[in-house]
C-alpha positions in Angstrom: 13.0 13.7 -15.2 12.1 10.3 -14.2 12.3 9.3 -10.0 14.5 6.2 -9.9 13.6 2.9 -10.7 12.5 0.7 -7.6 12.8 -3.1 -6.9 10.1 -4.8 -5.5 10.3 -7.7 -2.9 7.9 -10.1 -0.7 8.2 -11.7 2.2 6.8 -14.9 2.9 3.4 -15.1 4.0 2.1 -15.0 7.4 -0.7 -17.0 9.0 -2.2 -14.7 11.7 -2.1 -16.2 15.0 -5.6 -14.8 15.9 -8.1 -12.7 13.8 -7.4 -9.7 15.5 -6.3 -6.2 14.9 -3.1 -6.9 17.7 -2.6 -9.8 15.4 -2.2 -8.4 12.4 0.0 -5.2 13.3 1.9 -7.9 15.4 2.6 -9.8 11.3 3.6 -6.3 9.9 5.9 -5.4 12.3 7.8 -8.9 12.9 7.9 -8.5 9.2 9.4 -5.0 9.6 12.2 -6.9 12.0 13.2 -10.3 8.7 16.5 -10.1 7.6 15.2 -12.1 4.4 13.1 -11.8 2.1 10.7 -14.7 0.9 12.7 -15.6 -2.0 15.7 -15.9 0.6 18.0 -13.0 -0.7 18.9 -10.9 1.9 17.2 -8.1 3.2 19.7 -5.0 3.1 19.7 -2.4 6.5 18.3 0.6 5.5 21.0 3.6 4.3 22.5 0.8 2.5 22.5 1.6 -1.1 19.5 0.5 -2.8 18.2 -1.0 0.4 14.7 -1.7 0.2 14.2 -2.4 4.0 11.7 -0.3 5.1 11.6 0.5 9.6 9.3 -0.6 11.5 8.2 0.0 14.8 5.4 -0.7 17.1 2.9 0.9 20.1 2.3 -2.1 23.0 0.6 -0.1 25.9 0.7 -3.1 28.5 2.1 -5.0 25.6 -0.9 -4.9 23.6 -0.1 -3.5 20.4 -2.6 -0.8 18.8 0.0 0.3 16.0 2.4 -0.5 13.7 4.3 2.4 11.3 7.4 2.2 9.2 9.8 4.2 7.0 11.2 3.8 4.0 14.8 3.3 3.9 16.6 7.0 3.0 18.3 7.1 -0.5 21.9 8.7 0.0 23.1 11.6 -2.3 21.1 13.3 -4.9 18.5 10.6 -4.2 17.5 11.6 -0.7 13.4 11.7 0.2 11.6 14.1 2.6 11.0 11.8 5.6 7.5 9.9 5.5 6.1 7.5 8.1 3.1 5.4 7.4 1.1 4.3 10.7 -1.5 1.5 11.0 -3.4 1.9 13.6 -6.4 -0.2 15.6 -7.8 -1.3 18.9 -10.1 -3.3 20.3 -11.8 -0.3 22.6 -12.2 3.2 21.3 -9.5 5.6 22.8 -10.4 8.4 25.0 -9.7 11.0 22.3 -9.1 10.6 18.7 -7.7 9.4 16.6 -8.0 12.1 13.5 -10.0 10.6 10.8 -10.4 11.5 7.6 -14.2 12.8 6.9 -16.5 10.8 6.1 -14.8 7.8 7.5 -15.4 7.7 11.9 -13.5 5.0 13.9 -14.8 1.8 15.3 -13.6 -0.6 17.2 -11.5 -4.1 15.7 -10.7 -2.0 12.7 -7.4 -0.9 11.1 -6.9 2.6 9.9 -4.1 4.1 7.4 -2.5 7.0 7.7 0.7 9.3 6.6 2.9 11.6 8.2 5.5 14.2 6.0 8.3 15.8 8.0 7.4 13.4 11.2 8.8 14.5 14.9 9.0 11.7 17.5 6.6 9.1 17.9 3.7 9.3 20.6 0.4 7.7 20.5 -1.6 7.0 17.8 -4.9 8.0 18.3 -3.4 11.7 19.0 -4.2 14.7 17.1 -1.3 14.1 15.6 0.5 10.6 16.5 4.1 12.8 16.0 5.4 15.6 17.5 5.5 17.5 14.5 4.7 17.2 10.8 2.1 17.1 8.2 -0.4 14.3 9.6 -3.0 13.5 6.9 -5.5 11.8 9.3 -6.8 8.2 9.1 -8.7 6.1 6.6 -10.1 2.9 7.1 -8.2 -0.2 5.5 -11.0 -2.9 5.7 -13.8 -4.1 7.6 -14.1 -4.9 11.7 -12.4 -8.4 12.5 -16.1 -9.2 13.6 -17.4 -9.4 10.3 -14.4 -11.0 8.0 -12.1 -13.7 9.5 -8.8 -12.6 8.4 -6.1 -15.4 8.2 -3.0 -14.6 6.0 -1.2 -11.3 5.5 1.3 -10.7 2.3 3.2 -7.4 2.6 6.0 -6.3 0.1 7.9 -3.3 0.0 10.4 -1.2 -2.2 12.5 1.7 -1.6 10.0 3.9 -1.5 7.0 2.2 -1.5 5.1 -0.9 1.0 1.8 -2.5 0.4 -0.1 -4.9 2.7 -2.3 -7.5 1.7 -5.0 -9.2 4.1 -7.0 -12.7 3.0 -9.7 -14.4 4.4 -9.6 -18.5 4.4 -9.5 -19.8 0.9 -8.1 -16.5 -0.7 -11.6 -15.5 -1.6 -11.5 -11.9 -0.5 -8.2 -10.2 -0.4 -7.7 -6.0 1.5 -5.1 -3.9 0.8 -3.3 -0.9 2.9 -0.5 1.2 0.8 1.9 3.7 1.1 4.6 5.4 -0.2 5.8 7.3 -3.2 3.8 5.2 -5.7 3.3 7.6 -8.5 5.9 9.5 -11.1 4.5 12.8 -12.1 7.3 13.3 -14.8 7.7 16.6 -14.2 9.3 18.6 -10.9 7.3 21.5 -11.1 6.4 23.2 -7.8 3.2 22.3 -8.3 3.0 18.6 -10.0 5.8 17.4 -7.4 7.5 17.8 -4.0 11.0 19.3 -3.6 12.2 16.0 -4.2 10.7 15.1 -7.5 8.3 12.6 -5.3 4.3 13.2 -4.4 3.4 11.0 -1.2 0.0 8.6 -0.8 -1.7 6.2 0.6 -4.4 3.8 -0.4 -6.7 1.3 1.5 -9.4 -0.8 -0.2 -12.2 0.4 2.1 -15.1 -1.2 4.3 -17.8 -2.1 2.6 -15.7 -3.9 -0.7 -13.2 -6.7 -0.7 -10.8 -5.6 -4.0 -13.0 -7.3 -7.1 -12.6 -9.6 -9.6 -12.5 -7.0 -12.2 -10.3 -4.3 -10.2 -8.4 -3.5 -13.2 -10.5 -3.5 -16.2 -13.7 -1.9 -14.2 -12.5 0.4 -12.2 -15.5 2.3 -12.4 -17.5 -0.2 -10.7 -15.0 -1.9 -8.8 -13.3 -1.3 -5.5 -9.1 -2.2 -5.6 -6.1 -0.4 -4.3 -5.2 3.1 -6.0 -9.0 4.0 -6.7 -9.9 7.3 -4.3 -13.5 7.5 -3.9 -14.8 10.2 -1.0 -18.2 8.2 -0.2 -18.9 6.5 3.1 -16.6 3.3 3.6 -15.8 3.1 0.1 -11.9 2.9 -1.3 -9.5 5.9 -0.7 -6.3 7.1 -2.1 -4.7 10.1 -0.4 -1.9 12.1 -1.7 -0.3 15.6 0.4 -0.3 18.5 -2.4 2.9 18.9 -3.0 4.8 21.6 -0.4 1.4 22.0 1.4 -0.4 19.6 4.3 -3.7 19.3 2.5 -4.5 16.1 0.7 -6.1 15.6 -3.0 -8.1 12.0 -4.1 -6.3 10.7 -7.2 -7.7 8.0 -9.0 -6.8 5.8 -12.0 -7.9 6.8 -14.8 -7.4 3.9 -17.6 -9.4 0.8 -17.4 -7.5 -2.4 -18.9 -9.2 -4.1 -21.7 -10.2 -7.3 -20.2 -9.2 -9.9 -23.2 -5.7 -8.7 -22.4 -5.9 -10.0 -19.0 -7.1 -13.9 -19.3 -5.2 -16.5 -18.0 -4.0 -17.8 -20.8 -2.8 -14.4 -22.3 1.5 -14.7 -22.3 4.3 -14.1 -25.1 5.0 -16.4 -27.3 7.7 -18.1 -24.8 4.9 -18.0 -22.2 6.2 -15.0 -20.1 3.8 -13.1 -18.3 2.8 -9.6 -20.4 4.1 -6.5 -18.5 1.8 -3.5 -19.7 2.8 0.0 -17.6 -0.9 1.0 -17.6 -1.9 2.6 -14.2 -2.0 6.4 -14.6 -3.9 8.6 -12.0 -5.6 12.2 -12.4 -7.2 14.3 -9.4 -10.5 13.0 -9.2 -11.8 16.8 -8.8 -10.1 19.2 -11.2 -8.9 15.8 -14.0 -5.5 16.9 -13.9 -2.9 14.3 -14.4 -1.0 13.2 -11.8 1.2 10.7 -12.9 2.2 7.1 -13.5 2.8 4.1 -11.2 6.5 3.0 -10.8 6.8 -0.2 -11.6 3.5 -1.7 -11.0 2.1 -2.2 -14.0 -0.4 -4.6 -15.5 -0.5 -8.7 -16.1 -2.6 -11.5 -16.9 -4.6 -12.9 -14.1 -2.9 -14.6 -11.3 -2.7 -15.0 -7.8 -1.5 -12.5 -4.9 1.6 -14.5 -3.8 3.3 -15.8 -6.8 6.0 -15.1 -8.3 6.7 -14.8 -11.7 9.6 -16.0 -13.0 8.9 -18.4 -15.7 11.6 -20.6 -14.3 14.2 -18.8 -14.2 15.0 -15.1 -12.0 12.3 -13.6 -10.2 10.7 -10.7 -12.6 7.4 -9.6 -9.8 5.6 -10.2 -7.9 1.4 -10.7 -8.1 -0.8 -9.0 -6.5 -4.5 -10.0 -7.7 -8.2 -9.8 -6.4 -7.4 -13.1 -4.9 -5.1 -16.1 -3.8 -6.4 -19.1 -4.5 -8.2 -18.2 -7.9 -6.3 -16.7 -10.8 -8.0 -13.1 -11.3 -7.2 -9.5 -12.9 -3.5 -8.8 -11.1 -1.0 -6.6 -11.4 2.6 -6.9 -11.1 5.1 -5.2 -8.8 8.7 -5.4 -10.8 11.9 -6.7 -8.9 
């Protein structure tokens, strides 16, 4: 049976104050604290129904922050999700311990890492064993490289009810990053072993270190680094999901390219609405089992991260592309 259908929204974009890792948690959580969205429609408390207002929070040791990590907002009645927290974490010095990272990926310094949490307890550090007092902690993976070798200046972040994604650009929109996480995928089937006791399987992507997303993230995937593409080399992309009912993690990765003539700018219906195409599937980049299909992030012609399609009339996505200033392969996220 299919999970619910989710609603994606934006909020407006943020110019960093300073290319720094405080900086940029700093964005997500003041995000994490609107009560609009960018389009202006109101941004619903979470346990409202249908909310899409993910919680955020924030670690400020000597009010310097060193993480941000947010919740999605609980679905009442038949609905309801296992708990999830998704942490972002960084610092300008490496901590005394810590934190878990995920092999082969090591921390360094002025660098944001991703990570997941199922069943979390209270809150404690980040760079803990595990940064809650309980639960299944995946361990960290890098989202991009050091602020010493890209100038980050604008972050775009949307979210849905059970999904967020993060979007970092450097000055012109040249070279976009992305951090993810959430119930992204519909396995289509609630079998112990294809789903957890919700119906839901749990992930989280980054693009990696060494590769902005590229141009042709959609229709190369094989030689292209983007969100939702797991790779297990050194600095590369990653895509982490928890086996369902178990604390061990699996790499999906997508497993259909697009065909690129389908993806041009110029490529629209005859009334000139963007094309919608439900493409992304995943399978487990070990065994090639299918693991199921992206909810409501499909594909569209190229575009820009930040716009909005809606053909002048009511929002219908949102973009989120290789770039923002240039119109290249995007996908969109479905209000």
């Amino acid at each position: 049976m299919a999970l619910p259908t989710l609603t994606w929204r934006a909020f407006p974009a943020v110019t960093l104050s300073a290319n720094t890792t405080v900086a940029i948690l700093d964005a997500i959580y003041t995000n994490g604290q609107a009560v609009t969205y960018a389009d202006g429609s109101a941004r619903a408390a979470p346990g409202t129904v249908g909310s899409t207002s993910w919680t955020w929070n924030r670690e400020s040791p000597a009010g310097v922050t060193v993480s941000a990590y947010g919740s999605p907002p609980q679905p009442v009645g038949p609905d309801a999700m296992i708990p999830t927290t998704y942490i972002v974490a960084g610092s300008s010095s490496l901590p005394g311990s810590g934190p878990t990272m995920i092999s082969p990926d090591t921390n360094a310094i002025n660098r944001l890492n991703l990570a997941m949490v199922k069943n979390p307890g209270a809150y404690t550090n980040w760079n803990a064993t595990n940064p809650f007092t309980s639960g299944s902690f995946s361990g960290y993976g890098c989202v991009s490289p050091a602020t010493t070798s890209i100038t980050y200046v604008t972050l775009y972040m949307f979210e849905c009810q059970e999904a967020w994604i993060a979007v970092l650009a450097n000055a012109g929109g040249t070279q976009t990053y992305v951090m993810a996480g959430g119930a992204f995928l519909d396995t289509l089937a609630p079998g112990a072993g294809d789903a957890e006791s919700d119906g839901r399987v749990y992930s989280f992507s980054t693009t990696g270190i060494t590769q902005f997303v590229g141009n042709n993230w959609i229709s190369g995937i094989s030689g292209n680094i983007g969100p939702w593409r797991g790779t297990t080399g050194a600095n590369g992309s990653r895509w982490y999901q928890f086996n369902p009912g178990q604390a061990t993690l699996r790499v999906p990765i997508r497993a259909v390219n697009a065909a690129s003539a389908a993806l041009v700018s110029a490529s629209v219906s005859p009334g000139g609405e963007f094309p919608y195409i439900p493409l992304f599937h995943a399978i487990d980049s070990v065994t090639g089992q299918y693991l199921g299909e992206m909810r409501q992030v499909g594909v569209t012609r190229s575009a820009r991260t930040g716009q909005r399609w809606n053909n002048g009339g009511p929002t219908v996505a949102y973009i989120l592309s290789a770039q923002t200033g240039t119109d290249r392969e995007a996908a969109a996220l479905l209000y």
